[in-house]
KEDREN-389522 format. One record per atom (N, C-alpha, C): y negated, x negated, z negated; residue in one letter; atom name. Coordinates in Angstrom, 3 decimals. Layout:
! KEDREN-389522
<y = Y	x = X	z = Z	type = a	atom = CA>
...
! end
This chain:
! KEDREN-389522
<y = -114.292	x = -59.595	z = -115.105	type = x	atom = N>
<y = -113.767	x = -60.837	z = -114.635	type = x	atom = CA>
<y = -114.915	x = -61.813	z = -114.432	type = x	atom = C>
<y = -114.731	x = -62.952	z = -114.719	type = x	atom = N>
<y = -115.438	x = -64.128	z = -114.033	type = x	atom = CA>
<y = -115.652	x = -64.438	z = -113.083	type = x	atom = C>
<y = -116.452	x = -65.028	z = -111.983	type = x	atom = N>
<y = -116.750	x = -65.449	z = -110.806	type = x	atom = CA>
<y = -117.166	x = -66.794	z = -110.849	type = x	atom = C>
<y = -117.408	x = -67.888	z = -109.963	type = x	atom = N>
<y = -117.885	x = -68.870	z = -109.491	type = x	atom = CA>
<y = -118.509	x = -68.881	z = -107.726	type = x	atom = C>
<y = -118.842	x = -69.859	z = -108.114	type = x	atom = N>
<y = -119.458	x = -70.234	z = -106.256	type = x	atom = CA>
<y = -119.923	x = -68.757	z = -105.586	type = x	atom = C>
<y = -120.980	x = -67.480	z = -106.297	type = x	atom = N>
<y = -121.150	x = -67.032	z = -105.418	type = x	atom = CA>
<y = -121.838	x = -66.967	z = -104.383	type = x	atom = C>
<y = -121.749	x = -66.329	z = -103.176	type = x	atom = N>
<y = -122.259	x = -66.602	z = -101.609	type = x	atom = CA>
<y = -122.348	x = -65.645	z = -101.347	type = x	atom = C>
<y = -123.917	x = -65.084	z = -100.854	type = x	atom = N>
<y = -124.299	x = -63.753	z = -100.432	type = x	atom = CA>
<y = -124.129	x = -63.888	z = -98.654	type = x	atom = C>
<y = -122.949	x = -63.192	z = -98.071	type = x	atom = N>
<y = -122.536	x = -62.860	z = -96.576	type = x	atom = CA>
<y = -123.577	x = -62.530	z = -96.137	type = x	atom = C>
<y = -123.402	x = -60.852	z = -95.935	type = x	atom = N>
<y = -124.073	x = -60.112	z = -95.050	type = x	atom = CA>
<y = -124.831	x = -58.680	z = -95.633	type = x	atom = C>
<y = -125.872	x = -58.252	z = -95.502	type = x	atom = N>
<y = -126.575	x = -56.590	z = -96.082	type = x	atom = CA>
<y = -126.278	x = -55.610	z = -94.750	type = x	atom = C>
<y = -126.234	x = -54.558	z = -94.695	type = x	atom = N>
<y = -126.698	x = -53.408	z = -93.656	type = x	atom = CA>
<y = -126.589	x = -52.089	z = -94.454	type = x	atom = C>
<y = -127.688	x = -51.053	z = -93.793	type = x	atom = N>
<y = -127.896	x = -50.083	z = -94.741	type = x	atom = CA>
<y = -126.733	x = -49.149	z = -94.782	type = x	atom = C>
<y = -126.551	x = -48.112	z = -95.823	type = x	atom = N>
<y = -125.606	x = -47.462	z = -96.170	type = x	atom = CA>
<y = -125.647	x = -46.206	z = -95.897	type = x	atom = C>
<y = -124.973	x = -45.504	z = -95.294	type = x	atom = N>
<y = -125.579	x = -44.030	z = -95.159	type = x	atom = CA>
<y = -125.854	x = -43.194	z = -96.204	type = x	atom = C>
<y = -126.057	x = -43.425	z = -97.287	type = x	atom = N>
<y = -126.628	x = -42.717	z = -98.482	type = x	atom = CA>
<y = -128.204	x = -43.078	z = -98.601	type = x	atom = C>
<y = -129.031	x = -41.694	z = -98.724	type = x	atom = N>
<y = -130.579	x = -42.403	z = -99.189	type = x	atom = CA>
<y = -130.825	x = -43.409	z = -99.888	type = x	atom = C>
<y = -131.691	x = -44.170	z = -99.364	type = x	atom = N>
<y = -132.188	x = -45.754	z = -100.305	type = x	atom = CA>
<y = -131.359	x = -46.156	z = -100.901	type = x	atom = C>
<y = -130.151	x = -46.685	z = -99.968	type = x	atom = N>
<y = -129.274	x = -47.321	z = -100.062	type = x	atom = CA>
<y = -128.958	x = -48.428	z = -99.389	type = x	atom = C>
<y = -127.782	x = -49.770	z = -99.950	type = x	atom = N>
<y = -127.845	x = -50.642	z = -98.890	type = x	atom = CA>
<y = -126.623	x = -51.647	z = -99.313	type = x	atom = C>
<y = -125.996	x = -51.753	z = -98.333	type = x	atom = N>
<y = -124.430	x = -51.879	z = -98.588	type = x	atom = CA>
<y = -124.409	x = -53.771	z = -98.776	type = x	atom = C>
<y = -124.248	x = -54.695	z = -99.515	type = x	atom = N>
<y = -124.067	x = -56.096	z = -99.468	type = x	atom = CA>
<y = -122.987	x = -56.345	z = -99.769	type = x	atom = C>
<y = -122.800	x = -57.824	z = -99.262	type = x	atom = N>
<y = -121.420	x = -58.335	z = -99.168	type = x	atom = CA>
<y = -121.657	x = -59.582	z = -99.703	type = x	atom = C>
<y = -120.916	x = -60.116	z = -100.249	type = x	atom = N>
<y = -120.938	x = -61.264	z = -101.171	type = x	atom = CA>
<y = -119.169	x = -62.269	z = -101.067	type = x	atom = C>
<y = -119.179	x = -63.578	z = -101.669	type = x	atom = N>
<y = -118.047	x = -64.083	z = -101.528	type = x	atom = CA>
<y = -118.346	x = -64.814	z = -102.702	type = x	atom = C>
<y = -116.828	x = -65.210	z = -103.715	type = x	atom = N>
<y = -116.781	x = -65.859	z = -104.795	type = x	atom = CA>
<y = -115.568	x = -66.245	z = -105.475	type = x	atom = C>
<y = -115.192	x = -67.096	z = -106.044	type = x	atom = N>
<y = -114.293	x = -67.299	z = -106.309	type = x	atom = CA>
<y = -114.395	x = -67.236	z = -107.435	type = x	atom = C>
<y = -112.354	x = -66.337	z = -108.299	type = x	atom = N>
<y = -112.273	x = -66.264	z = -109.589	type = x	atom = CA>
<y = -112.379	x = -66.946	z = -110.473	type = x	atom = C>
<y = -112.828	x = -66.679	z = -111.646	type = x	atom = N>
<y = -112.751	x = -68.146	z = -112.322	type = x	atom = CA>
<y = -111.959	x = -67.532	z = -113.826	type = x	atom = C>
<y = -111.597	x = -66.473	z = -113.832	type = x	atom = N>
<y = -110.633	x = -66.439	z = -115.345	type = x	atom = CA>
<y = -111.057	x = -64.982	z = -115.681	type = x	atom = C>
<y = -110.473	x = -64.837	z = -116.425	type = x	atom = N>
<y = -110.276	x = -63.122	z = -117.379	type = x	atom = CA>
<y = -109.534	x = -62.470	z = -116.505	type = x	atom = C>
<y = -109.265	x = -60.754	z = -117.259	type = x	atom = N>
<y = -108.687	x = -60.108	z = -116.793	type = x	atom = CA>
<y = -109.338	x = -59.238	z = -116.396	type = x	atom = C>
<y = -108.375	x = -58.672	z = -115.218	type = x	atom = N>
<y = -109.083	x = -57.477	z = -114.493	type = x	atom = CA>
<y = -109.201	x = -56.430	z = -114.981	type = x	atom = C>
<y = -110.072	x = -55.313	z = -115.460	type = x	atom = N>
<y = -110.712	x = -54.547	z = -116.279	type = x	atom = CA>
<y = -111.541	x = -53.573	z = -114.689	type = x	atom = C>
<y = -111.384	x = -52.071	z = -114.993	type = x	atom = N>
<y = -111.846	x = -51.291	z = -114.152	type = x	atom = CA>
<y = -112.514	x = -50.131	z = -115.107	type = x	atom = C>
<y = -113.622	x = -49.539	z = -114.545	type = x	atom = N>
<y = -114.254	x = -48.642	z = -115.190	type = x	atom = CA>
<y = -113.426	x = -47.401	z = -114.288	type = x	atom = C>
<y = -112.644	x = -46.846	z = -115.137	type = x	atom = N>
<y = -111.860	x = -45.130	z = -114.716	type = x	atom = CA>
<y = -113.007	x = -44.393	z = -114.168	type = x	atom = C>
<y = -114.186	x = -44.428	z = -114.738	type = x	atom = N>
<y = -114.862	x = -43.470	z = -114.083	type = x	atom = CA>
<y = -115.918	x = -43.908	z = -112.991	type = x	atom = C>
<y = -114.940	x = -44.722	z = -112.185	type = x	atom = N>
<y = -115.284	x = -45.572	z = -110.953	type = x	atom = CA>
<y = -114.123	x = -45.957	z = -109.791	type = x	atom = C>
<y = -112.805	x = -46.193	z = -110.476	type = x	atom = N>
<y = -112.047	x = -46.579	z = -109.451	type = x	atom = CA>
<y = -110.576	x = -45.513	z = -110.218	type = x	atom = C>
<y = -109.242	x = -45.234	z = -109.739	type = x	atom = N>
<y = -108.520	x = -44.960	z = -109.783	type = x	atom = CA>
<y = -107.493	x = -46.304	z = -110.489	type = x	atom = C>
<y = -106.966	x = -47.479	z = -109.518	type = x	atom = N>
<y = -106.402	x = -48.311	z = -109.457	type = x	atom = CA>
<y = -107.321	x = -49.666	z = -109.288	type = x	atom = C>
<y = -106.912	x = -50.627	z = -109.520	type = x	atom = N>
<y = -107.600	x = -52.008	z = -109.431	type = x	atom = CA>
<y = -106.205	x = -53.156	z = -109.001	type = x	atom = C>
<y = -106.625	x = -54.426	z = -108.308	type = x	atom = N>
<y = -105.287	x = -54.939	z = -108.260	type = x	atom = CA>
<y = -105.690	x = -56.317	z = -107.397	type = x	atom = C>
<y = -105.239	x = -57.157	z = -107.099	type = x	atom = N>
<y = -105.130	x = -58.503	z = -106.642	type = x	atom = CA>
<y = -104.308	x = -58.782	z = -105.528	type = x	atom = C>
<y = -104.317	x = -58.843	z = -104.398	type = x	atom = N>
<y = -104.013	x = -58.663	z = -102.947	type = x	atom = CA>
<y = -104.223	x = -60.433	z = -102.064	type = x	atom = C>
<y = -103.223	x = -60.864	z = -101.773	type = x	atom = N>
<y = -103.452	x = -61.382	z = -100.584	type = x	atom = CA>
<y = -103.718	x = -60.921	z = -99.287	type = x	atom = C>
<y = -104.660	x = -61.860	z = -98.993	type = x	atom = N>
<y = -104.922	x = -60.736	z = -97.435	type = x	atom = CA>
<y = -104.182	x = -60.581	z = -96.372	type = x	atom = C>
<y = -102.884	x = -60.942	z = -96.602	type = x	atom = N>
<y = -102.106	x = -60.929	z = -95.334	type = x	atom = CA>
<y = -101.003	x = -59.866	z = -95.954	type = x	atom = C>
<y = -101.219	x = -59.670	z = -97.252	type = x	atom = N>
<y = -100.000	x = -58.643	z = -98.136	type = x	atom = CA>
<y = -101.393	x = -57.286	z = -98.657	type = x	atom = C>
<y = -101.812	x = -57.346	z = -97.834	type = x	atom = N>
<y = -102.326	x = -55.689	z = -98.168	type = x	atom = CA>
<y = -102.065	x = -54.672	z = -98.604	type = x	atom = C>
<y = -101.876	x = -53.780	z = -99.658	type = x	atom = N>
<y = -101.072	x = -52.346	z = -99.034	type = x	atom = CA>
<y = -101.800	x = -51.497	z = -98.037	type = x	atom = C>
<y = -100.900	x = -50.666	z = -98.238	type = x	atom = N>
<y = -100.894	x = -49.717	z = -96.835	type = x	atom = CA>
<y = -101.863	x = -48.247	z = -97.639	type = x	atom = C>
<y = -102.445	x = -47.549	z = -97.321	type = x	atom = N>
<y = -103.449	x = -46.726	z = -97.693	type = x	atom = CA>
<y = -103.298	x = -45.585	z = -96.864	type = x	atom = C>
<y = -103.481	x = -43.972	z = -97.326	type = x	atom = N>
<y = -104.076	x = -43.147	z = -96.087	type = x	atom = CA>
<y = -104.615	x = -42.838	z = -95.839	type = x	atom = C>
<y = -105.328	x = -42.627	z = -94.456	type = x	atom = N>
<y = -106.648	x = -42.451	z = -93.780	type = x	atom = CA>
<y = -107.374	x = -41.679	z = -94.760	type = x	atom = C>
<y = -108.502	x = -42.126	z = -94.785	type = x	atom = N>
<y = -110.189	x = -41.220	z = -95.527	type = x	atom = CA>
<y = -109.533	x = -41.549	z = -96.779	type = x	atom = C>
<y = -108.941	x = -42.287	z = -97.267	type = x	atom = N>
<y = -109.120	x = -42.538	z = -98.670	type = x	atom = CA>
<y = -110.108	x = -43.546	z = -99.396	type = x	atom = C>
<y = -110.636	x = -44.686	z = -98.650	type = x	atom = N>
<y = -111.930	x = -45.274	z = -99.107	type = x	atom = CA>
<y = -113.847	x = -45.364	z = -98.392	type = x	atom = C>
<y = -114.337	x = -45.173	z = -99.717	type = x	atom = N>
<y = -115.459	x = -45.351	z = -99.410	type = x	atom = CA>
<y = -115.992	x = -43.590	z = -98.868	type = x	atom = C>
<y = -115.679	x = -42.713	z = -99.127	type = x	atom = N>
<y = -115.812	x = -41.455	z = -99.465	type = x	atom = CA>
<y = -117.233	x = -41.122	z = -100.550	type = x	atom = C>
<y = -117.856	x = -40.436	z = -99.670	type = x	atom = N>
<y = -119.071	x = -39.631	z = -100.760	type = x	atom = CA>
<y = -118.848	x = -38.740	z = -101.887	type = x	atom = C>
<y = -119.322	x = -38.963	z = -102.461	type = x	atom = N>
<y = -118.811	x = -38.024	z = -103.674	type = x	atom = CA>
<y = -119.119	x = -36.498	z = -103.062	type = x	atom = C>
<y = -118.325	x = -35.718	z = -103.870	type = x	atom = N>
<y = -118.610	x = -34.381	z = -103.692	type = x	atom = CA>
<y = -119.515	x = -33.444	z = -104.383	type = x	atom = C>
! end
């Protein structure tokens, strides 16, 4: 996907060695959403007040 206007938030470290978690803000600017399978399960476009609903320990999990 495309981006515009990006804006780097906030960093803090990650609990993985030499690691370090950043946060960023940007707005879309066109294409389609495209996910690497051997990275995410699902991909999808959410308002933030229409979230879905998730169950516990399902994100942001260490690999095994």
């Amino acid at each position: 996907m495309r981006v515009k206007n990006l804006r780097y938030v906030t960093s803090q470290p990650w609990p993985f060695p030499h690691s370090l978690m950043m946060a960023f803000m940007a707005e879309y600017d066109g294409s389609d959403l495209q996910i690497d399978n051997k990275e995410l399960l699902d991909a999808g476009w959410y308002r933030y007040d229409a979230l879905p609903l998730l169950p516990p320990g399902t994100l942001a999990r260490p690999p095994d």
